[in-house]
N, C-alpha and C positions, 0 to 999 in steps of 0.2 A: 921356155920363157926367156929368149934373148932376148938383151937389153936389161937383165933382173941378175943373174946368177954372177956379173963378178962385181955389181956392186954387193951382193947377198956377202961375197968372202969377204971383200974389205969392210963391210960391217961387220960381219964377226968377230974382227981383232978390235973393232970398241965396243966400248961399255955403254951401255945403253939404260942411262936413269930412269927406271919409273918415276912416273909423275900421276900427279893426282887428273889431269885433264883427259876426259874421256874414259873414267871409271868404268866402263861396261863393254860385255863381251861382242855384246849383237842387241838387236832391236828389241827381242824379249827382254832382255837385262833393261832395257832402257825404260821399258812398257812397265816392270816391278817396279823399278825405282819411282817414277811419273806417279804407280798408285800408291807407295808410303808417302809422298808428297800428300796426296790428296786431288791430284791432279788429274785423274784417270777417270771417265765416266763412260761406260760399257752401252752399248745401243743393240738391243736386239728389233730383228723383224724389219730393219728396215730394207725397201724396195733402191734396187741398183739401178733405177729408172728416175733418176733427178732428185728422189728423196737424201741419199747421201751426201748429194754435194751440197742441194739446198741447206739441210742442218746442222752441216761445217759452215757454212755463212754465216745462217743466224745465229752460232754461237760463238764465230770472232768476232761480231761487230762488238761482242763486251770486251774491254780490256783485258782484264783475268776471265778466262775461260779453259776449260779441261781439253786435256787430249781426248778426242773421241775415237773406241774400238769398236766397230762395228760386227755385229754376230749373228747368225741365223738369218743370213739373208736371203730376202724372197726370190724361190728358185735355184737354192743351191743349199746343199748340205751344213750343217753344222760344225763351227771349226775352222770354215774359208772366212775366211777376215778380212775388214779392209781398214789400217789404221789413219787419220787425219788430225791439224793439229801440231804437230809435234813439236814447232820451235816457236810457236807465236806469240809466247809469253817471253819474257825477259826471265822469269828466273829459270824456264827450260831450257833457253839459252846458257843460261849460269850451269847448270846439271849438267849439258852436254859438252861444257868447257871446264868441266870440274872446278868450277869457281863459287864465292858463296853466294847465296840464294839472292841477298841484297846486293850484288855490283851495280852500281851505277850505270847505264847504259854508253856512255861516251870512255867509262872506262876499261868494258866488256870489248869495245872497239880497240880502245887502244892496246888490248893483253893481245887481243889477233894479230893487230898491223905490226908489235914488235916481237914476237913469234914468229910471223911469215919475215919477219925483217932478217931474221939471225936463223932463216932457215937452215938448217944441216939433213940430208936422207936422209931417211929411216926407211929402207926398200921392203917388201912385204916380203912373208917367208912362206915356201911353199908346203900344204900340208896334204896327206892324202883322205883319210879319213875327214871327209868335211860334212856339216850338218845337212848342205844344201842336196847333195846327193844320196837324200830317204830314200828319194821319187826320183827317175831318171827315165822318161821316154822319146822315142826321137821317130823320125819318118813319118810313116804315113797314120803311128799313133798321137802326133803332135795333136794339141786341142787346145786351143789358148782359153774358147768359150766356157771352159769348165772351171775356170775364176771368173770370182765376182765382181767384173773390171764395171767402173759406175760411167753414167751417163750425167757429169759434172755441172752442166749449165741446159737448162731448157729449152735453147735454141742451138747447140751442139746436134751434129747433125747426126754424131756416131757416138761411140764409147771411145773413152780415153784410158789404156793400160799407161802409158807412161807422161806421169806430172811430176813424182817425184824419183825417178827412173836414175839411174847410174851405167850410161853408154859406154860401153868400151871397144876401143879401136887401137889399131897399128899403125904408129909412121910409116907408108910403106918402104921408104927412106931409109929414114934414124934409125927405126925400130923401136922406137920410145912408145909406151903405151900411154892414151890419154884416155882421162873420165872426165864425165859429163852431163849434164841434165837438157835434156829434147824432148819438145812433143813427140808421143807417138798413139796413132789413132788403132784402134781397134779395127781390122778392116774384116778378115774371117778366120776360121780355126787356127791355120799354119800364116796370115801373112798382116801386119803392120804398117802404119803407116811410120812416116820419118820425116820431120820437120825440122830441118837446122837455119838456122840465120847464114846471111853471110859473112865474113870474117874468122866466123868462130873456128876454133882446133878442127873439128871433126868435119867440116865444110870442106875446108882445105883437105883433109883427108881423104875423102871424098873425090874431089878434083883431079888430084895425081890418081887413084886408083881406076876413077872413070876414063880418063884421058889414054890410060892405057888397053882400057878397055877389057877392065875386069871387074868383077863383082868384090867389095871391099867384104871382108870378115869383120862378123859383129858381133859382140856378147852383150847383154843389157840384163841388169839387178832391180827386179821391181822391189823389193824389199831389204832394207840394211838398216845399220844405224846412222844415227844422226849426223854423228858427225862425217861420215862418209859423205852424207849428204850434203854437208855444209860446205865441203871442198871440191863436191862434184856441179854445184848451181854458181861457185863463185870463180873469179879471174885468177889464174894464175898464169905465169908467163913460160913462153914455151917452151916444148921439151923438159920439163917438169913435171914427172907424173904426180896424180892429186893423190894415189897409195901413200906416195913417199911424204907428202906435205901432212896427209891423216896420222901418218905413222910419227912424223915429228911432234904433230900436234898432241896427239894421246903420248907421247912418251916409250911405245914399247910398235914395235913392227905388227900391219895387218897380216892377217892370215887369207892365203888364197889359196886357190887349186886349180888345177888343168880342167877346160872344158873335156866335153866328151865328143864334139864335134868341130873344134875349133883350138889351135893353141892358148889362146886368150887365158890372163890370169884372172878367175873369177874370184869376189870375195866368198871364203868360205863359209861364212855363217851368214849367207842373204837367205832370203826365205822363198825368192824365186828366181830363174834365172833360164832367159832363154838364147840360143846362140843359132845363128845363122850367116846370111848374106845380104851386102844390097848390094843388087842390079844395077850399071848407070840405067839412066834415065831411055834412052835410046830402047833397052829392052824391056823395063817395067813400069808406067808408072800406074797409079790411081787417085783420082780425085779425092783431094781432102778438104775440109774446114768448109768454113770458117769455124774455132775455135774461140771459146773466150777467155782470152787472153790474159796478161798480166797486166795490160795498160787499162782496165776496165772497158773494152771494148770488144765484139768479136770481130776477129782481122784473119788475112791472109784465107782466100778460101769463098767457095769452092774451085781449086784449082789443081790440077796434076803436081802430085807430090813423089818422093823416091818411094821405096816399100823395101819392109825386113823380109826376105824369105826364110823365115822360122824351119833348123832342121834339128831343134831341139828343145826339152823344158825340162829344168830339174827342179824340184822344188821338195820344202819339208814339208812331213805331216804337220796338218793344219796350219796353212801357210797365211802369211800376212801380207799384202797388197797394202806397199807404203803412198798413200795420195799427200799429194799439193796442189790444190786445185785453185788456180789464179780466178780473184778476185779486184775487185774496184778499190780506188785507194780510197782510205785510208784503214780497210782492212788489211790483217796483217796473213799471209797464205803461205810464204814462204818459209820468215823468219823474222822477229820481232827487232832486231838490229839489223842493218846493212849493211855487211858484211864487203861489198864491194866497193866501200867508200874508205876502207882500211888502205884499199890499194891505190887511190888519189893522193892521200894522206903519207902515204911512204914516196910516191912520187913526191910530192913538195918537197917531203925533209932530201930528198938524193938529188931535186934540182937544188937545193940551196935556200930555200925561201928559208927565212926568220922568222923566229915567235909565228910555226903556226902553230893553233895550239888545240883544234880537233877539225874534223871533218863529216859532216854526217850526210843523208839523202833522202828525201821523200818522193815517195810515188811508186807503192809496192816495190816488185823486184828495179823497177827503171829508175833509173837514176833522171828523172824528168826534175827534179829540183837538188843540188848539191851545194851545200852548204858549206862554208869554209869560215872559220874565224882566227883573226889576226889580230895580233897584239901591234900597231903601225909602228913603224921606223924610222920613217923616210918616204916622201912626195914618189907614187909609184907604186909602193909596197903590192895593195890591194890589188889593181890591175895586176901586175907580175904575178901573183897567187892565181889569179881569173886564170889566167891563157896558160899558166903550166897545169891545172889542174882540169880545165878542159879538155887537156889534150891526153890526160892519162887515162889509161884502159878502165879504169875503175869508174870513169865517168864520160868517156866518150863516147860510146855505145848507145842512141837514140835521147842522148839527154837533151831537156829544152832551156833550164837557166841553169846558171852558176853565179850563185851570189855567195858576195865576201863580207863579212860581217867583224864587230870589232868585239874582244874576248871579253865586253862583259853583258854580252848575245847568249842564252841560251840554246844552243844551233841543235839541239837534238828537243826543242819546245814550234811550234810550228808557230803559234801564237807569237810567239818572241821573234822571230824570224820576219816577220811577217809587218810586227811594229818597227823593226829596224828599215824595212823598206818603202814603210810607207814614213818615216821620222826623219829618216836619215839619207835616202837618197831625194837628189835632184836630180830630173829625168830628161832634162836639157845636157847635164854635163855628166853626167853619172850609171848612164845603160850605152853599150856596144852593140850589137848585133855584127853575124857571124857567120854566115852562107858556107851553103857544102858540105857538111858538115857528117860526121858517119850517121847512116839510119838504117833501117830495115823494112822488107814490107808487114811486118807487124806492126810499127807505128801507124798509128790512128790517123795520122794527118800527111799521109800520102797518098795524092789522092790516084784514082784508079787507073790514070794514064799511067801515071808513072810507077803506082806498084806493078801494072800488068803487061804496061806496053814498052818498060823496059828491060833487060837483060836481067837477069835474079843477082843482086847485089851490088845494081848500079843508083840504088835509090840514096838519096842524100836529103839533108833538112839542116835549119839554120840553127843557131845558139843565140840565146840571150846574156851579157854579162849585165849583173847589177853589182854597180859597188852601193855596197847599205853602210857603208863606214861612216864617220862621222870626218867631215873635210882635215884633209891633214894640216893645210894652211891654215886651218887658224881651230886647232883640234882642242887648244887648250883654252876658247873661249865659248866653244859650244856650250847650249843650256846645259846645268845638270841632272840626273834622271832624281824624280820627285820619289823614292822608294827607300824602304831603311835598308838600313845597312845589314850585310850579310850577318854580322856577327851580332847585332840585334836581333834579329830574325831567328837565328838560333837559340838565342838568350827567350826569346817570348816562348818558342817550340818549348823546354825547355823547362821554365816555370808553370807554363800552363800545357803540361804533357796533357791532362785529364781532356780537354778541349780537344788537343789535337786527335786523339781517340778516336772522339765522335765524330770528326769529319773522316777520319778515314775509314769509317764504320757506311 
């Protein structure tokens, strides 16, 4: 595990606070807690053929809706599980941040973005004895078909093992290990499909190991906890493993262990885990997708994709197949916060901007609308927020606007969002446009020359800035908002709680 063992010693000589964040051992621990919540709703009998994914849809499109476990699924033994669900409430959010059930949602962001802000290691520790290692077979008894990997969208052309998946790979450089979330298609027994954007960590990994013309070593967790997961879907910047950023975040170091066919540090309490190779492109590919995506669209596909050559599977008795199967906005599939708008929001505060004073994002995982609110300063202010937060990782990555709003904008209310731009901007003096801009062939609005007919990560698309601020020349004459006052507002809550019951009834 180089790259791991002399940060492991210089961690040893600190002390390392428990904390209440990320209270649980592994995904079962999280699975108990989820059902003394009340949150947990058990599904037997259902069909790995569109049924499962289907009835994760129709029961996000409710705001509060349960974690769903699926059980006895048709065609396969009792005990193979496929869990969905997991962060798409706010207060499972709150659970898997050891926070209390009611945080606020803009303040659940801002406990992330000054976390990751004052990041410090916490490197995983190696164990031998791991849960993941029940079940250990490799060669030519690999069988991936003997999970119950679901058929996520009706027009998916295959099955999907990896939606809510945790990649692992090696600098072949650094040495630094990085985790990750990629499609990956179900293709047969021993082999995978692998779907990465451009840009991303694992791409570039990829690159250097193709170019030299070897086959990159991979290990991929279809099963963990959550919050593995939450650091494995979101940005962090490089050479930063997301072990170490989980470990900071729960407070106490993950536990890992040596593959059996790979050195890769696997987590040890995943529930599956399989370890191989990808081929460059030159010796292996197979047609993938189109998949239905997180933009609400199916994209990318069918076209020559990489592949895992799978030369192992370890997994527990009665394992759990963790799914995040992307849906249309303004369902929630990933996670019911945006988690990647934390990292906009630390850019602003490291370039300097003033009073901003949050940052949020709609449009599932994309960041297709980011939101920013500013307390104004100064002639400028809003633009200056626009173009530094555009440019940050946390919103770069296929987004379509970036609108700046003024702090008394509810930016995590779309509604609110929404009257700011239609109240408050002028669209003669008050939108930008942006050419060039980073995109992917998974974006919905590239069209097929250029997803297909050019080089894999030469695709680009433009940016909208909207300032929705209220004119700063003359800010203190604008109309004012016709609504009572916050501390009114509390005051009625308040007197007439009995009322307020029944509407939240």
């Amino acid at each position: 595990m180089e790259g791991y063992e002399s940060r492991e010693a210089r961690q040893a000589a600190m002390e390392i606070k428990p904390e209440s964040r990320g209270g649980f051992h592994d995904l079962r621990d999280f699975i108990s807690q989820v059902e003394s919540m009340g949150d947990l709703q058990v599904v037997n009998g259902a069909d790995w053929d569109q049924e499962i994914g289907a009835l994760t849809e129709v029961v996000a499109e409710h705001k509060e809706h349960p974690v769903l476990l699926f059980d006895n699924i048709k065609g396969y033994p009792p005990g193979y599980r496929v869990l969905t669900n997991p962060l798409t409430t706010v207060r499972r959010v709150c659970l898997a941040l050891g926070l209390p059930l009611d945080t606020k949602p803009l303040d659940i962001l801002k406990v992330w973005k000054d976390k990751s802000a004052n990041f410090q290691p916490v490197p995983p520790i190696m164990v031998k004895d791991a849960p993941v290692k029940e079940n250990v077979v490799t060669g030519k008894d690999v069988d991936l078909l003997k999970f119950p990997v679901p058929k996520w969208h009706d027009q998916d052309p295959t099955r999907y093992m990896g939606t809510a998946d945790c990649v692992l790979m090696r600098d072949p450089d650094a040495g630094w290990v990085n985790l990750a979330t990629y499609r990956m298609a179900l293709h047969d027994k021993d082999t995978l499909g692998l779907y990465i954007s451009p840009g991303k960590h694992g791409y570039l990994f990829l690159q250097r190991y193709h170019e030299r013309g070897e086959s990159a070593p991979i290990a991929v967790s279809f099963g963990h906890d959550p919050l593995l997961f939450l650091t494995c879907a979101t940005f962090f910047p490089y050479q930063n493993s997301e072990y170490e950023y989980a470990g900071w975040l729960r407070g106490k170091p993950y536990e890992v262990t040596r593959g059996v066919t790979t050195d890769l540090p696997i987590p040890a309490t995943a529930e599956i885990v399989i370890e191989g190779e990808v081929p460059p492109r030159s010796v292996e590919t197979r047609t993938e997708g189109p998949f239905g995506e997180f933009t609400g669209y199916y994209s990318v596909g069918p076209h020559p994709q990489m592949v895992v050559k799978v030369k192992s599977i370890m997994f527990r008795n009665n394992p759990i197949l963790l799914g995040a199967p992307p849906f249309r906005f303004p369902i929630h599939w990933f996670s019911a916060i945006p988690f990647n708008a934390a990292e906009t929001w630390d850019a602003l505060d490291k370039a300097g901007v003033p009073d901003v004073k949050g940052v949020w994002q709609f449009g599932s995982w994309f960041p297709f609308l980011t939101v920013v609110a500013i307390r104004q300063r100064y002639a400028g202010h809003a633009k200056q927020a626009a173009l530094v937060a555009m440019g940050a990782k946390g919103s770069a990555y296929c987004g379509r606007l970036m609108v700046v709003v003024d702090d008394d904008i509810d930016i995590t209310s779309l509604e609110d969002v929404v009257w700011a731009i239609t109240t408050r901007c002028e669209p003669a003096n008050s939108i930008d446009l942006i050419r060039e801009c980073w995109s992917s062939p998974i974006d919905p609005i590239i069209s097929p020359e250029m997803r297909f007919g050019l080089p894999h990560g030469a695709q680009h698309a433009s940016r909208l800035i909207i300032n929705a601020c209220r004119p700063y020349t003359w800010l203190k004459d604008f109309p004012k908002v016709n609504a009572a006052s916050p501390e009114l507002k509390e005051k009625m809550r308040t007197k007439y709680a009995d009322l307020m019951a029944l509407l939240k009834g």
